[in-house]
C-alpha atoms as an extended CHARMM CRD file, in Angstrom:
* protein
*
        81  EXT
         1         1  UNK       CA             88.9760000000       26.8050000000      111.9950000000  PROA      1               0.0000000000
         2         2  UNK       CA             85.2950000000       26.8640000000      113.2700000000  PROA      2               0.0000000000
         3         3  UNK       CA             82.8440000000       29.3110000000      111.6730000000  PROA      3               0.0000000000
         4         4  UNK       CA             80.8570000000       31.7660000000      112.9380000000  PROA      4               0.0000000000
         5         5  UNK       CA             83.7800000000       32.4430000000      116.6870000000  PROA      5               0.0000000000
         6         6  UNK       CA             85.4380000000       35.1890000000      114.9790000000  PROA      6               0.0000000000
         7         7  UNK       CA             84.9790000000       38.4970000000      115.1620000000  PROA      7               0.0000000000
         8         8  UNK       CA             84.2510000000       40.8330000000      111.8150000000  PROA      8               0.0000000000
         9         9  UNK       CA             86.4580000000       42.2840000000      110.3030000000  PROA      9               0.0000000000
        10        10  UNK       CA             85.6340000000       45.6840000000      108.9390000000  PROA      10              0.0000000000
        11        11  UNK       CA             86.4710000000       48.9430000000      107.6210000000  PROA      11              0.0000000000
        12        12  UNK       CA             87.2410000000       51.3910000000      110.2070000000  PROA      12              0.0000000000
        13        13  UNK       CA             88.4510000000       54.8850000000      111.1440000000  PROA      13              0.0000000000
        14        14  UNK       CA             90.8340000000       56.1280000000      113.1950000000  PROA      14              0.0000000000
        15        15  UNK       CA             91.3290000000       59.0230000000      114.8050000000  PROA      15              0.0000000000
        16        16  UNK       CA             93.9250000000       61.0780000000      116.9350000000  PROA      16              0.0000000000
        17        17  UNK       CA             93.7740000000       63.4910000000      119.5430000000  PROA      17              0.0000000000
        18        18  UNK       CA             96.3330000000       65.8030000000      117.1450000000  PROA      18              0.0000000000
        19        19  UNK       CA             92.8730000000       65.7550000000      114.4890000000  PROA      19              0.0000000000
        20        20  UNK       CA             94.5250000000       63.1680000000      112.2080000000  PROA      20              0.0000000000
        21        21  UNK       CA             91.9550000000       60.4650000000      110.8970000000  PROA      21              0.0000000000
        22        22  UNK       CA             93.0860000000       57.5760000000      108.9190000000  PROA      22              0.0000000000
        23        23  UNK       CA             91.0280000000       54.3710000000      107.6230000000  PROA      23              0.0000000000
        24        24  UNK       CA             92.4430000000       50.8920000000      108.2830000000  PROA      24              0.0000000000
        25        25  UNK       CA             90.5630000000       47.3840000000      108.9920000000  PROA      25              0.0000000000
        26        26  UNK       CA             89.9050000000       46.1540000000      112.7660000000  PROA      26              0.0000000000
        27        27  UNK       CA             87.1890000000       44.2790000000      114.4570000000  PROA      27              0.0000000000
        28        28  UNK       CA             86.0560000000       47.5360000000      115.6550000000  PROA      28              0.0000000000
        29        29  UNK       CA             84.3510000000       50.5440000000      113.1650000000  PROA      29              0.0000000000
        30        30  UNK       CA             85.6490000000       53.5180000000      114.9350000000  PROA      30              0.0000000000
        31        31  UNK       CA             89.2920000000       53.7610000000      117.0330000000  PROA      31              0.0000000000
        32        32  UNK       CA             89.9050000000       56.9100000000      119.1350000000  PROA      32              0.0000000000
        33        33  UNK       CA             93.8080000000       57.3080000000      119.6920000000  PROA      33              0.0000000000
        34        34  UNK       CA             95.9550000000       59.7550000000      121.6940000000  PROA      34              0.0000000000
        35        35  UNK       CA             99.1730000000       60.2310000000      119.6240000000  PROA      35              0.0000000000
        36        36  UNK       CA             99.6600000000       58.9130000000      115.9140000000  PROA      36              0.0000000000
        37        37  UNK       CA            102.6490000000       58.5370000000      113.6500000000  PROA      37              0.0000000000
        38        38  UNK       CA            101.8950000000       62.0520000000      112.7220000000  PROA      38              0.0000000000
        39        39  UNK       CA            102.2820000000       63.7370000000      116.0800000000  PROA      39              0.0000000000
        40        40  UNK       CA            104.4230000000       61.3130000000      117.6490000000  PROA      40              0.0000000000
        41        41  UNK       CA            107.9430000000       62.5850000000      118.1980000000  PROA      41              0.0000000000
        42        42  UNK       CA            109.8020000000       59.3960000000      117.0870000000  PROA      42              0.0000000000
        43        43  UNK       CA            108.3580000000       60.2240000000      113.4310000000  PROA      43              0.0000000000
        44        44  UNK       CA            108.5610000000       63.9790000000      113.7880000000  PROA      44              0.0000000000
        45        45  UNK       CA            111.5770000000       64.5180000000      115.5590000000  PROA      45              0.0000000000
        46        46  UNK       CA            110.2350000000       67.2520000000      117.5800000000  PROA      46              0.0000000000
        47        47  UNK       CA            109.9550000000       66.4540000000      121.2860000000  PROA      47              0.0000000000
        48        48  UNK       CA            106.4680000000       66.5120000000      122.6470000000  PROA      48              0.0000000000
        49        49  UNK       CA            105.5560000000       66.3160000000      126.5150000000  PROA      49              0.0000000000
        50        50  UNK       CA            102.3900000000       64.4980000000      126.6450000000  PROA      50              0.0000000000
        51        51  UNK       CA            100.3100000000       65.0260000000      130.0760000000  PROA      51              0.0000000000
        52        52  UNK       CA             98.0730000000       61.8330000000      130.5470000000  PROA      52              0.0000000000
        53        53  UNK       CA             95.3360000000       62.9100000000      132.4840000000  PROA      53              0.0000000000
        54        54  UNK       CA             97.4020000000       65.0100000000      135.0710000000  PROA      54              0.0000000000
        55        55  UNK       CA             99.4300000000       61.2490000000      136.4910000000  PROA      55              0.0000000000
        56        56  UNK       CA            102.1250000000       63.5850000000      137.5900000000  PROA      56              0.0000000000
        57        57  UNK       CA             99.9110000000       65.7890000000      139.6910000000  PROA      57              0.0000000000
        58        58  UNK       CA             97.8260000000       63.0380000000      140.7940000000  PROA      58              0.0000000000
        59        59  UNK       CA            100.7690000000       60.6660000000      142.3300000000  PROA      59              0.0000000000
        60        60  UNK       CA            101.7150000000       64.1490000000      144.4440000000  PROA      60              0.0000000000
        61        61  UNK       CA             98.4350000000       64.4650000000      145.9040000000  PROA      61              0.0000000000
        62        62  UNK       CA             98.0410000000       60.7030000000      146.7310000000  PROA      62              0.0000000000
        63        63  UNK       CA            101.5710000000       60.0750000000      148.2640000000  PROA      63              0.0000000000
        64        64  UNK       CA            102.9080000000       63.7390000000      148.5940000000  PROA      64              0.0000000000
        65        65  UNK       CA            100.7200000000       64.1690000000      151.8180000000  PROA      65              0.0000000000
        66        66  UNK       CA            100.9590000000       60.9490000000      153.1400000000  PROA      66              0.0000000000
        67        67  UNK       CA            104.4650000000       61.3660000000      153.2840000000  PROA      67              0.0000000000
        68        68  UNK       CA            104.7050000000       64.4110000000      154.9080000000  PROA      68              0.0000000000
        69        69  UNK       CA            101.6850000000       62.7280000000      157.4560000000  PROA      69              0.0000000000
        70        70  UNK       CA            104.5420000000       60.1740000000      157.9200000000  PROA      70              0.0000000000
        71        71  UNK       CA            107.4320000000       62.7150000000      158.2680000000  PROA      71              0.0000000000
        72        72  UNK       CA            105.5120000000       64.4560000000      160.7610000000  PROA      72              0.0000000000
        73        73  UNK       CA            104.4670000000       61.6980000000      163.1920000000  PROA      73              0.0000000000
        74        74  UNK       CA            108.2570000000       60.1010000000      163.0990000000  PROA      74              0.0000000000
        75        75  UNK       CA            109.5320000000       64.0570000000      163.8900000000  PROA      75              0.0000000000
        76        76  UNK       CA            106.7030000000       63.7610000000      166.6880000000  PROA      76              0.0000000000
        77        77  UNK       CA            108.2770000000       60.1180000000      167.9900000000  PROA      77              0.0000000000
        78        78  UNK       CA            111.6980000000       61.4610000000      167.9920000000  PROA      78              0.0000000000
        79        79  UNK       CA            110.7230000000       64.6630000000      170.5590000000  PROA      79              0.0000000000
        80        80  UNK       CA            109.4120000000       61.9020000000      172.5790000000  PROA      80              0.0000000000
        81        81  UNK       CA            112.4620000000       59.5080000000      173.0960000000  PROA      81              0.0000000000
């Protein structure tokens, strides 16, 4: 291997949204993470509904108008014919 490509390797801390913080190594000192094994429901066994930034919400506001735009204009086409 060449020296001196790679990245270093250190000691570093990771931490959950849930408030769990856990050392490990990385090439990276600090790692901010949404769920861990702790919180995750896989592990835990207790379901969990995890919003990511409001997607849900988002996608209706984006497409839910444009297709009722769309629904209107074809209703408006059809009067026509």
């Amino acid at each position: 291997m060449k020296a001196e490509i790679h990245p270093k390797y250190v000691e570093c801390e990771v931490t959950c949204g849930c408030g769990n913080k856990f050392h490990t190594r990385a090439t990276k000192p600090k790692i901010n993470v949404e769920i861990c094994s702790a919180c995750h429901p896989f592990y835990t066994g207790k379901q969990k509904f995890v919003d990511n930034a409001g997607r849900i919400e988002k996608f209706r506001r984006r497409y839910g108008q444009a297709d009722a735009a769309k629904a209107g204009a074809d209703a408006a086409d059809a009067k026509k014919a």
